[in-house]
TORKOL-4160 file (C-alpha; in steps of 0.2 Angstrom, whole numbers, padded with zeros to 4 digits, m for minus):
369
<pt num="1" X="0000" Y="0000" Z="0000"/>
<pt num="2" X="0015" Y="0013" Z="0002"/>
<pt num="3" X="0021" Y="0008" Z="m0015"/>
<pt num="4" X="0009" Y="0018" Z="m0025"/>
<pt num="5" X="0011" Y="0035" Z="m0019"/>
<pt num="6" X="0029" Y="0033" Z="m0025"/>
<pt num="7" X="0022" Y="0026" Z="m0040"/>
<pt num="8" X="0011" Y="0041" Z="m0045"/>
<pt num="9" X="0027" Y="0050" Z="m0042"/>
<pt num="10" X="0038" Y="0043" Z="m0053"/>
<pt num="11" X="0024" Y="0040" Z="m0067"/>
<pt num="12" X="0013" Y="0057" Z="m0066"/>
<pt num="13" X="0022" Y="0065" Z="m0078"/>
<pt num="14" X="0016" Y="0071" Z="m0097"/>
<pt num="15" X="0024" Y="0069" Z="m0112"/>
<pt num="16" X="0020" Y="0072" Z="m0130"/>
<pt num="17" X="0021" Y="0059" Z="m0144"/>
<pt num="18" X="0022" Y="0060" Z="m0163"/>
<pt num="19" X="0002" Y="0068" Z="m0163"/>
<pt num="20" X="0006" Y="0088" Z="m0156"/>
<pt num="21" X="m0014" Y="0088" Z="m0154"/>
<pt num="22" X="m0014" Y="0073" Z="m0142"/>
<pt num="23" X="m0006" Y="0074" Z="m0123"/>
<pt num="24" X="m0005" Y="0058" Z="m0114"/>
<pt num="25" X="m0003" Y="0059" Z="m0094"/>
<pt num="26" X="0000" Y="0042" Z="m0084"/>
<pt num="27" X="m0006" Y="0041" Z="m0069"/>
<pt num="28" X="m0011" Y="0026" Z="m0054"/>
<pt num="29" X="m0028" Y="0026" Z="m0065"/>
<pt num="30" X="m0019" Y="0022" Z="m0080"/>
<pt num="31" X="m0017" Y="0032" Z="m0097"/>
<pt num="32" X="m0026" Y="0047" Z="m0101"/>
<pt num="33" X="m0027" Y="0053" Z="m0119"/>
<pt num="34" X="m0031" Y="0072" Z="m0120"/>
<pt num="35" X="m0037" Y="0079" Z="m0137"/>
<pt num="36" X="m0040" Y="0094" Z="m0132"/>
<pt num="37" X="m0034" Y="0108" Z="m0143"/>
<pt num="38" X="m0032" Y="0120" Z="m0129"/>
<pt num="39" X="m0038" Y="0120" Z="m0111"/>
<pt num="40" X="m0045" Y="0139" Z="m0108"/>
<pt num="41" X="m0062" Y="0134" Z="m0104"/>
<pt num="42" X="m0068" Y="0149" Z="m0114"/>
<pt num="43" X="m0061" Y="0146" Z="m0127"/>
<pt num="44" X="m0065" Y="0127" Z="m0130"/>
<pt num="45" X="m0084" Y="0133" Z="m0127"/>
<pt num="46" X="m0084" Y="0147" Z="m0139"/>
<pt num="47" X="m0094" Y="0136" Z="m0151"/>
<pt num="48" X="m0113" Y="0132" Z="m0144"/>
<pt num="49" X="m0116" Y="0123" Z="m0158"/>
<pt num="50" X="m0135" Y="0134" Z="m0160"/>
<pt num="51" X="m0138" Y="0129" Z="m0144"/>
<pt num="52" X="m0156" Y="0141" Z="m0140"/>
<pt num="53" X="m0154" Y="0156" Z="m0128"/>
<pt num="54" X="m0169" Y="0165" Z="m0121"/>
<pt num="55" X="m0166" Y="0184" Z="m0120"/>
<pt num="56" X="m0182" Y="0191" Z="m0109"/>
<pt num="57" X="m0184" Y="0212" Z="m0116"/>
<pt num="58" X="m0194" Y="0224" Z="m0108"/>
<pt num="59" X="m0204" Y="0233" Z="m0119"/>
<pt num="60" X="m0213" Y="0251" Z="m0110"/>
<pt num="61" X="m0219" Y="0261" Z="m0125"/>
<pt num="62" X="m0225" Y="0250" Z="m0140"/>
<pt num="63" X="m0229" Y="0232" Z="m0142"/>
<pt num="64" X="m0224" Y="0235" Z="m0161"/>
<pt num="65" X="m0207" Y="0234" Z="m0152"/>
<pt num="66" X="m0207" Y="0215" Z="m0155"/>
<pt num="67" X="m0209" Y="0216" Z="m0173"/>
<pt num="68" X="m0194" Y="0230" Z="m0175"/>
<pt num="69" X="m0180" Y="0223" Z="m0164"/>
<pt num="70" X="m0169" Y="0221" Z="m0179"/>
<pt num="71" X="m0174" Y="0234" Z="m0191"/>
<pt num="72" X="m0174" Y="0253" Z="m0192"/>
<pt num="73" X="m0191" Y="0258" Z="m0191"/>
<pt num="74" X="m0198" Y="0266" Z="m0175"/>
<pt num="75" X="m0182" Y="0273" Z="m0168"/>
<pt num="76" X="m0193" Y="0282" Z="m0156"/>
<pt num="77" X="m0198" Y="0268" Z="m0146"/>
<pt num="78" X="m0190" Y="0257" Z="m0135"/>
<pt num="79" X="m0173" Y="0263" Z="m0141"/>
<pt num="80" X="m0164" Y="0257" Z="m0127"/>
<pt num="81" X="m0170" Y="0238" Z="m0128"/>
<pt num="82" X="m0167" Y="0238" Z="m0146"/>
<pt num="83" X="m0148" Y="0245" Z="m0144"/>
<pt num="84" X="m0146" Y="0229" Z="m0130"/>
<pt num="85" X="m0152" Y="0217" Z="m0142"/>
<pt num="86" X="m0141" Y="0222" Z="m0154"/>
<pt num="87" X="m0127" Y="0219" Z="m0144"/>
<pt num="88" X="m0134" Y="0202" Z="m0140"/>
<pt num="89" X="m0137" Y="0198" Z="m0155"/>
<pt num="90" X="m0119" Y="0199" Z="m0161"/>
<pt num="91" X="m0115" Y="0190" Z="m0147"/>
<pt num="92" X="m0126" Y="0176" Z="m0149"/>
<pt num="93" X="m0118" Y="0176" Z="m0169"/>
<pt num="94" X="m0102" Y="0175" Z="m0160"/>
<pt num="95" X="m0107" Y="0159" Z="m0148"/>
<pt num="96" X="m0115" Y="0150" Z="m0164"/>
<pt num="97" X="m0133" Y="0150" Z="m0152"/>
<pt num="98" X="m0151" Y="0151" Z="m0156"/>
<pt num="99" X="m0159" Y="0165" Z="m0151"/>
<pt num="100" X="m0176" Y="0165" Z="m0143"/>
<pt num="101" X="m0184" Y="0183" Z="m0138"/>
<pt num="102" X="m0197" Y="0185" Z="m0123"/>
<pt num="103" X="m0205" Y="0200" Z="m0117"/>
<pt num="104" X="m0212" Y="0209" Z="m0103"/>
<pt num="105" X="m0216" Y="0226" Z="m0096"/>
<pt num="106" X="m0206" Y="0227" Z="m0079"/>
<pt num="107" X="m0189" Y="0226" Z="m0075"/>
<pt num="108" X="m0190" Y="0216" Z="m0059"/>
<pt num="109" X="m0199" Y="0220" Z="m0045"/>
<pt num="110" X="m0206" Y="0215" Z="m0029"/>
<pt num="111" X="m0226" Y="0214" Z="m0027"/>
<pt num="112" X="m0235" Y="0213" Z="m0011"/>
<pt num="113" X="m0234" Y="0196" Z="m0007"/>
<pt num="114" X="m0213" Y="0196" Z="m0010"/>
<pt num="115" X="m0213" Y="0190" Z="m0028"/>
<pt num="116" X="m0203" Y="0196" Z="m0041"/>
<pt num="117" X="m0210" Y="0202" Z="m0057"/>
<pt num="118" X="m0204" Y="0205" Z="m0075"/>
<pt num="119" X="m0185" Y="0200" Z="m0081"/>
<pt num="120" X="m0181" Y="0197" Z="m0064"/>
<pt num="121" X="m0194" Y="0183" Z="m0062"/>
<pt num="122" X="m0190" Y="0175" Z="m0079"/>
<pt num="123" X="m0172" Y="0174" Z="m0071"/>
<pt num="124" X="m0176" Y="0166" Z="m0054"/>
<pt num="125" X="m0189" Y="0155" Z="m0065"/>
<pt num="126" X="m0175" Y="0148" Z="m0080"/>
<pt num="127" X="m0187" Y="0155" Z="m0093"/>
<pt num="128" X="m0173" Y="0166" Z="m0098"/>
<pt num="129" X="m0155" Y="0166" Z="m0099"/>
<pt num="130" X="m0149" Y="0183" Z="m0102"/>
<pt num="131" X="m0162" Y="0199" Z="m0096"/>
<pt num="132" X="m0157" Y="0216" Z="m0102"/>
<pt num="133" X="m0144" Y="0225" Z="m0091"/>
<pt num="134" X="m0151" Y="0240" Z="m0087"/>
<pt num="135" X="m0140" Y="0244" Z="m0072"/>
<pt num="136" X="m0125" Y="0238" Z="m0081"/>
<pt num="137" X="m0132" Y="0250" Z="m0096"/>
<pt num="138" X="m0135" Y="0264" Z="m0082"/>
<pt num="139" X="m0120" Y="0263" Z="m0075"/>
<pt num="140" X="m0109" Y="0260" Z="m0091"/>
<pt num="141" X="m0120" Y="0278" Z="m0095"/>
<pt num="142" X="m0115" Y="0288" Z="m0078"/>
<pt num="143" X="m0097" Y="0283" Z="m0076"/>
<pt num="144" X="m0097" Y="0290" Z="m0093"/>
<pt num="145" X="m0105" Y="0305" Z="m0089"/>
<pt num="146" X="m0091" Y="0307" Z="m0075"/>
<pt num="147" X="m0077" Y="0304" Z="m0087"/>
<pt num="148" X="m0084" Y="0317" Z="m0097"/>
<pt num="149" X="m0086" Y="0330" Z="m0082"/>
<pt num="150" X="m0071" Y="0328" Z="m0076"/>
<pt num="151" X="m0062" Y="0331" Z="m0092"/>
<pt num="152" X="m0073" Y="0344" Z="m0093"/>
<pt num="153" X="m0066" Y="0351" Z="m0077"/>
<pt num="154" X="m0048" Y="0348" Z="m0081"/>
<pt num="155" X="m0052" Y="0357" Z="m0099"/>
<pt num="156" X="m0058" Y="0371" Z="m0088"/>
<pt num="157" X="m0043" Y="0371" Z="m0078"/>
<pt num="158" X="m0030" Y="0369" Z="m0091"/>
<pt num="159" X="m0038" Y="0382" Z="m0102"/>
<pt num="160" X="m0040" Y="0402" Z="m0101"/>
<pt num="161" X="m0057" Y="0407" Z="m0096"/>
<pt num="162" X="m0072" Y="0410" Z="m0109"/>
<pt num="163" X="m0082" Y="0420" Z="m0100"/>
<pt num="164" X="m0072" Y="0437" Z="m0101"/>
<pt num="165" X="m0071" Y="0438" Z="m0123"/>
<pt num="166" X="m0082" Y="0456" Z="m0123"/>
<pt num="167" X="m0082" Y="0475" Z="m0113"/>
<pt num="168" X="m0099" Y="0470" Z="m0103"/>
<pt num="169" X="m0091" Y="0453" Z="m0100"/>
<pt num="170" X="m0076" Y="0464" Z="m0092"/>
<pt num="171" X="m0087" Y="0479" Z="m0084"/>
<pt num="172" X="m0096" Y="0463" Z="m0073"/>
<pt num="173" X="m0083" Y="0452" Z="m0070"/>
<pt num="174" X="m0071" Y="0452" Z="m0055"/>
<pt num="175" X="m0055" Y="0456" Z="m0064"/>
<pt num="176" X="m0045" Y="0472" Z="m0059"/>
<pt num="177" X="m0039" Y="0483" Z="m0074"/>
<pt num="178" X="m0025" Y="0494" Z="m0075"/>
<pt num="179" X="m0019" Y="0502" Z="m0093"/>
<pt num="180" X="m0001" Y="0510" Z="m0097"/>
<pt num="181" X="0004" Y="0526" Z="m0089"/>
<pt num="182" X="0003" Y="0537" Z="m0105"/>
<pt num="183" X="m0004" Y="0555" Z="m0107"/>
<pt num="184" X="m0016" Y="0547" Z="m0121"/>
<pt num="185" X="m0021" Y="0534" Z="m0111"/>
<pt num="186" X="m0027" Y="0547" Z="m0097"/>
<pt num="187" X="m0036" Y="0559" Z="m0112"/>
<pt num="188" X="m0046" Y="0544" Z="m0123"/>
<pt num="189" X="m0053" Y="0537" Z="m0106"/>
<pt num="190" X="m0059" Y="0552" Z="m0102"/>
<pt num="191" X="m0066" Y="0557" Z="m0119"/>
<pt num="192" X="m0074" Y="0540" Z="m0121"/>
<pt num="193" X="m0094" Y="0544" Z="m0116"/>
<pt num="194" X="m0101" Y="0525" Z="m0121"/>
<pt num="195" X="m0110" Y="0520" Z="m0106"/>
<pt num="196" X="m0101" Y="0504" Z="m0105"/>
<pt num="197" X="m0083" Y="0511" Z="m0110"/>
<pt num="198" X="m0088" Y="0526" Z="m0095"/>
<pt num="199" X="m0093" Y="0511" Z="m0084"/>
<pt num="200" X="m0077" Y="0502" Z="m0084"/>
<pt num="201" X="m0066" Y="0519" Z="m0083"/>
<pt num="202" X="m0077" Y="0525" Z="m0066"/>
<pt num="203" X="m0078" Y="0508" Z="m0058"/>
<pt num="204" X="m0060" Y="0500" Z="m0062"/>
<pt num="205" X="m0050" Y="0512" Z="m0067"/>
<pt num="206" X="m0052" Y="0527" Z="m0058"/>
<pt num="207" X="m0065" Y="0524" Z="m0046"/>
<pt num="208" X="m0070" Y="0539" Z="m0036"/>
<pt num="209" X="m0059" Y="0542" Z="m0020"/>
<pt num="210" X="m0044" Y="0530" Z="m0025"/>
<pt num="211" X="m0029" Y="0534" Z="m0035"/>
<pt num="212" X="m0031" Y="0529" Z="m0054"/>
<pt num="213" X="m0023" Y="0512" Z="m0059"/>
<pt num="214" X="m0011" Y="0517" Z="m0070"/>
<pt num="215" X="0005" Y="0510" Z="m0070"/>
<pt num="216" X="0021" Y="0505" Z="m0080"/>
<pt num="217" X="0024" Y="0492" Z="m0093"/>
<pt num="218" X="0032" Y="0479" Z="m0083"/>
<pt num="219" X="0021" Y="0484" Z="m0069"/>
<pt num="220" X="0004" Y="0479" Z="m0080"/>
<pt num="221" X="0012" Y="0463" Z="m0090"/>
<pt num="222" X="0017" Y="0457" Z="m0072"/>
<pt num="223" X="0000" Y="0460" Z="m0065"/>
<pt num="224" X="m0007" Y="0449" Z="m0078"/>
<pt num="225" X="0004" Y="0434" Z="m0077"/>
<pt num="226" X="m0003" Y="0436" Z="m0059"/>
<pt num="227" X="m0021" Y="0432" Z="m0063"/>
<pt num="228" X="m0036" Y="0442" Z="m0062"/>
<pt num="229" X="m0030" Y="0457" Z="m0070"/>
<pt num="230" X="m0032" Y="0466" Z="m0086"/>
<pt num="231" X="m0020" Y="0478" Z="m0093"/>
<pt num="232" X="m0023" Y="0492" Z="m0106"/>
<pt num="233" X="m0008" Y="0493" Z="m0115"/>
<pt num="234" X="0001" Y="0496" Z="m0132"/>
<pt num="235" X="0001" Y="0478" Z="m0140"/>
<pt num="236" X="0020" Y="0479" Z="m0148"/>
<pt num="237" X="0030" Y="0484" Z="m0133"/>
<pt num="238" X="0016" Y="0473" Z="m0121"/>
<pt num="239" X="0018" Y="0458" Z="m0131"/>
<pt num="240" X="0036" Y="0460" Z="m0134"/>
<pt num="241" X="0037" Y="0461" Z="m0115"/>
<pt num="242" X="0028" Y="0446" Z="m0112"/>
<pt num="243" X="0038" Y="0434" Z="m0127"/>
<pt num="244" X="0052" Y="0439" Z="m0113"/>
<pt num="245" X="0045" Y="0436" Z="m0098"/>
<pt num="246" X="0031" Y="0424" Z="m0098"/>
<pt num="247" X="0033" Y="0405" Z="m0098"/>
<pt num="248" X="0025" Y="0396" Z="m0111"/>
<pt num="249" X="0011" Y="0391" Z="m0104"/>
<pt num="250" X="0007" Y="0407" Z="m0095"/>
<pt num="251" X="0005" Y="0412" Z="m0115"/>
<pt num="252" X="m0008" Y="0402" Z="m0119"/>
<pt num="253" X="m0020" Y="0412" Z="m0104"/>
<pt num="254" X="m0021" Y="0426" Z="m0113"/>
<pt num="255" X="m0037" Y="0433" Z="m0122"/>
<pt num="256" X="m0038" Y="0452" Z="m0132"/>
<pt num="257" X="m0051" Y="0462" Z="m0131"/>
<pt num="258" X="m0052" Y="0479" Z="m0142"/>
<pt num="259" X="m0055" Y="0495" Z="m0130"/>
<pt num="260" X="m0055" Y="0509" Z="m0140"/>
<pt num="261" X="m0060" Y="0504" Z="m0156"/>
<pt num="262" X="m0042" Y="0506" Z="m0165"/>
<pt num="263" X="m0038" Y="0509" Z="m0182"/>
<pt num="264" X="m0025" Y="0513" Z="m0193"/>
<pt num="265" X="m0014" Y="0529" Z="m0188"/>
<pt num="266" X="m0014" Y="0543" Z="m0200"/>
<pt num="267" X="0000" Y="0552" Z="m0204"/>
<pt num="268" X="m0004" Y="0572" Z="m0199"/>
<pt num="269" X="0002" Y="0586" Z="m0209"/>
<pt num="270" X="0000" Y="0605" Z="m0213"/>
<pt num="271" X="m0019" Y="0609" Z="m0218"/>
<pt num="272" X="m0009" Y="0621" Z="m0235"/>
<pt num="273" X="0005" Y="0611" Z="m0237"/>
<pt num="274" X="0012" Y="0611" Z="m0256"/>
<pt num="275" X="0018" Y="0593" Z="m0252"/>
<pt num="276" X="0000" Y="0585" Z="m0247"/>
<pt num="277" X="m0002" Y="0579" Z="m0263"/>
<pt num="278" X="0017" Y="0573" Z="m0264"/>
<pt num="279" X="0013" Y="0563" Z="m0248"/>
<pt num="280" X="m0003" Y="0554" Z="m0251"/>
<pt num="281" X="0003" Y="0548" Z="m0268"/>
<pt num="282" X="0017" Y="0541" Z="m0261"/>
<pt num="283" X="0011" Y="0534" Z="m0245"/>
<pt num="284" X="m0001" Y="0525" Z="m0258"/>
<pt num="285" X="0014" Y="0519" Z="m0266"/>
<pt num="286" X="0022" Y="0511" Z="m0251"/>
<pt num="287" X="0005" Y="0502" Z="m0246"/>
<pt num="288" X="0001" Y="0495" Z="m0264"/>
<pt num="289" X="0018" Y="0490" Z="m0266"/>
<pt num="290" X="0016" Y="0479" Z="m0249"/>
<pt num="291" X="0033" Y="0489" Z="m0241"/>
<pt num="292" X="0023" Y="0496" Z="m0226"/>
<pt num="293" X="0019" Y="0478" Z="m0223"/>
<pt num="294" X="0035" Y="0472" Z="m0223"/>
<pt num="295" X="0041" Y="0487" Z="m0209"/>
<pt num="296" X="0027" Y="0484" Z="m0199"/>
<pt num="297" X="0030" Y="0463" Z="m0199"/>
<pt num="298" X="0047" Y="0468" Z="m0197"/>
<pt num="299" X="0045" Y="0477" Z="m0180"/>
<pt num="300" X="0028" Y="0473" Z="m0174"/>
<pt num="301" X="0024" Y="0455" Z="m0162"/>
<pt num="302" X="0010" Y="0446" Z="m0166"/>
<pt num="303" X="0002" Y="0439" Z="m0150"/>
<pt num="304" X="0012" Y="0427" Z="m0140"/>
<pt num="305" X="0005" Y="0409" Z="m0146"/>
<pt num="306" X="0004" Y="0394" Z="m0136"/>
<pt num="307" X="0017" Y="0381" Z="m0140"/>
<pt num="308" X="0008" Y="0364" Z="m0137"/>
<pt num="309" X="m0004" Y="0358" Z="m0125"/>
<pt num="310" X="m0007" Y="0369" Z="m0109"/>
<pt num="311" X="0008" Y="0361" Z="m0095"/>
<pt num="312" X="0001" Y="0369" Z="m0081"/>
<pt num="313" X="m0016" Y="0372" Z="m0072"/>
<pt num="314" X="m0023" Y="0390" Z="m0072"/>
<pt num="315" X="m0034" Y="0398" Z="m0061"/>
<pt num="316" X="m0054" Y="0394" Z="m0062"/>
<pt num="317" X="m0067" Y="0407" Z="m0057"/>
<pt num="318" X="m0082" Y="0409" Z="m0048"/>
<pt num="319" X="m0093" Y="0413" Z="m0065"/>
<pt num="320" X="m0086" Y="0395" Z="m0073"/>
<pt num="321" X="m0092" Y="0385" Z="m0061"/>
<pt num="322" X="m0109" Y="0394" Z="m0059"/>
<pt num="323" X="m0120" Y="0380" Z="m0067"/>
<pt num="324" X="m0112" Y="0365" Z="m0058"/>
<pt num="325" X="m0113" Y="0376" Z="m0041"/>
<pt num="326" X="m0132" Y="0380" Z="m0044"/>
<pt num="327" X="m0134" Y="0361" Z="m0048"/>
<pt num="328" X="m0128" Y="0357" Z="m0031"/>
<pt num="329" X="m0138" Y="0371" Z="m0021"/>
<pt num="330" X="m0155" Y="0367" Z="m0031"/>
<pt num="331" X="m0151" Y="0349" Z="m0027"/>
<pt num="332" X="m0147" Y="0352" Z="m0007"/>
<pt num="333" X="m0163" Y="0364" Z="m0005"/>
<pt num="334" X="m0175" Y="0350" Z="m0013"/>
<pt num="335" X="m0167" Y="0335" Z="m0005"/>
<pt num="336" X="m0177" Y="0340" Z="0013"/>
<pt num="337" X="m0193" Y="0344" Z="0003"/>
<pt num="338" X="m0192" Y="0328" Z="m0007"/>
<pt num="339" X="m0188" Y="0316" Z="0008"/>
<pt num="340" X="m0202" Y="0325" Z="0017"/>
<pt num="341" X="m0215" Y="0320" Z="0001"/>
<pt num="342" X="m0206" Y="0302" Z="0002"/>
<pt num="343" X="m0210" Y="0302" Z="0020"/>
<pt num="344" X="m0230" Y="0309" Z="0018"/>
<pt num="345" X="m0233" Y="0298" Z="0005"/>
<pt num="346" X="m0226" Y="0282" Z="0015"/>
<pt num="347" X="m0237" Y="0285" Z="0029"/>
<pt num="348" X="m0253" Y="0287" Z="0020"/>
<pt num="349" X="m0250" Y="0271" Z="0009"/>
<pt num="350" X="m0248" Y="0263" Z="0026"/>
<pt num="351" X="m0263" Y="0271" Z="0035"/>
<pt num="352" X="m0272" Y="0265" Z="0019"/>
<pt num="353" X="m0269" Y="0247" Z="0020"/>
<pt num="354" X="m0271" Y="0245" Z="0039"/>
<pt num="355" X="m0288" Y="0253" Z="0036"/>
<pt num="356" X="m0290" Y="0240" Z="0020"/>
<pt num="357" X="m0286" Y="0227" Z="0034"/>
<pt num="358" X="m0297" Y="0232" Z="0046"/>
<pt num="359" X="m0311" Y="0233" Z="0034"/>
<pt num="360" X="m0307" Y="0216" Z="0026"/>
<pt num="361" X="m0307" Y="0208" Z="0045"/>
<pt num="362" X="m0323" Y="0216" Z="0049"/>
<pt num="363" X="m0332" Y="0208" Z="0035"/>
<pt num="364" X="m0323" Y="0189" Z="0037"/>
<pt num="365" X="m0329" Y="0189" Z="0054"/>
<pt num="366" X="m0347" Y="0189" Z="0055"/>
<pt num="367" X="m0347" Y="0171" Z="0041"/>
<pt num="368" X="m0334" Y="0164" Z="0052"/>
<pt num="369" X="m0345" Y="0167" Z="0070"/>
């Protein structure tokens, strides 16, 4: 009796012979020929040989539904069950099974006396062997709902802000503004008498009992790297300034915003001169020839442009996340008044059946005395 334990040792082993598809393993119970061609159980069952498969659908809008499962016709109805059975149905094509479609018109749930209803009791019955997921199908949909928020988010943060792209959008939002100490500077926002230009000029610029926000070049472009500043300034120097002293992804924050409505300079002159018309045919000249394009590209800086994706987060402001805050407060003030509904309508579907109860008991009891 102690010899076969040893013997199982010496004999249990596996070797292949001339057939590569055949494995022969010798055991105490003898010779065991294995034709297997692999032996991942999922992939030696891939074949069901049209084995029938029931699939239990729910159907809430049209009993027509049974007749389109497959087709294109009425889209509008019970598009959700249609999409699942197409993906069972590829699935079944995969397996080699036979499909076999019931329907009904609950999910699954719980009835007064503890019974299941719809897919769920097809389930627990083994009239079906697949019911559609709907909380796979739910959650599948939220988590990418939340994939897409958060990117969202991390857009947001990665990005410069939309919401300041006009001069109303800059009037109400809670950036400061400063602009370049020049004498023109102090004479146009003076001059400027449209209501929202005046706006911006009383309430940022110079407000009433605080020194005007004037400052220098580097003072402004420094400001704005900050955050939550705006800067009036000349765009050639400002820019040239900030191709020096910005990183690159502080470039990529920056938006433009016209103030003054620029134009192109003129070039002045005596109102009598003999050369006026000397000077306008040549300054002609030199445009249509395309020379004043090449000084100005020669000396003027485009705006800064953002080398490659954003490397960095920026800051986010209130006025971004305004609808996802006003979600959240709408939600926490309705919570109470909803749980309270919950609660109310608990209670008198309770007081109900007791008094259903009662009435039932006092009608049994006079047959039975």
């Amino acid at each position: 009796m102690n010899i076969i334990p040893k013997v199982k040792n010496l004999v249990n082993f596996l070797f292949n012979g001339k057939d590569s598809s055949k494995s022969i393993f010798l055991s105490k119970y003898g010779v065991i020929e294995d034709y297997r061609e692999t032996k991942v159980l999922s992939a030696r069952r891939n074949n069901l040989k049209r084995h029938t498969l029931t699939m239990a659908n729910v159907i809430t809008d049209s009993n027509e539904t049974r007749k389109h499962m497959d087709d294109r016709l009425h889209l509008h109805q019970d598009s959700i069950t249609k999409m699942s059975y197409g993906v069972v149905k590829v699935c079944f094509e995969m397996l080699n099974a036979t499909e076999k479609l019931i329907f009904t018109h609950t999910w699954g749930y719980r009835d007064k006396n503890g019974k299941w209803q719809g897919i769920v009791d097809h389930l627990i019955k083994k009239e079906a062997d697949l019911g559609r997921c709907v909380t796979l199908i739910l959650f599948v949909a939220l988590t990418i709902l939340y994939a897409a928020y958060s990117a969202n988010i991390v857009v947001l943060l990665r990005a410069p802000s939309s919401s300041v792209r006009s001069l109303p959008d800059l009037l109400n939002s809670p950036l400061k503004l400063g602009a370049s100490d020049f004498e023109y500077n102090r004479y146009f926002f003076k001059k400027l008498n449209d209501p929202i230009r005046k706006a911006i000029y009383d309430k940022k610029i110079a407000p009433k009992g605080k020194k005007p926000n004037y400052y220098t070049m580097e003072e402004g472009v420094e400001k704005v790297r900050k955050g939550l500043f705006a800067f009036h300034m000349e765009l050639n120097p400002g820019y040239r300034l900030i191709q020096e002293t910005y990183q690159e992804d502080e470039k990529c924050d920056l938006v433009e915003i016209d103030y003054i409505n620029e134009i192109d300079p003129w070039v002045p002159g005596q109102k009598r001169s003999p050369f006026k018309d000397l000077f306008k045919i040549s300054f002609l000249k030199i445009r249509e020839s395309g020379l004043q394009m090449c000084l100005h590209r020669r000396l003027q800086v485009s705006k800064p442009k953002c080398s490659g994706q954003v490397a960095t987060f920026s800051s986010v402001g209130i006025q971004d996340m305004a609808p996802a805050m006003l979600a959240s407060l709408y939600g926490v003030l309705l919570a109470p008044a909803i749980l309270a509904l919950e609660i109310t309508y608990k209670k008198l579907i309770t007081a109900r059946e007791i008094r259903k109860s009662l009435l039932e008991d006092q009608f049994i009891n006079p047959y039975l005395d």
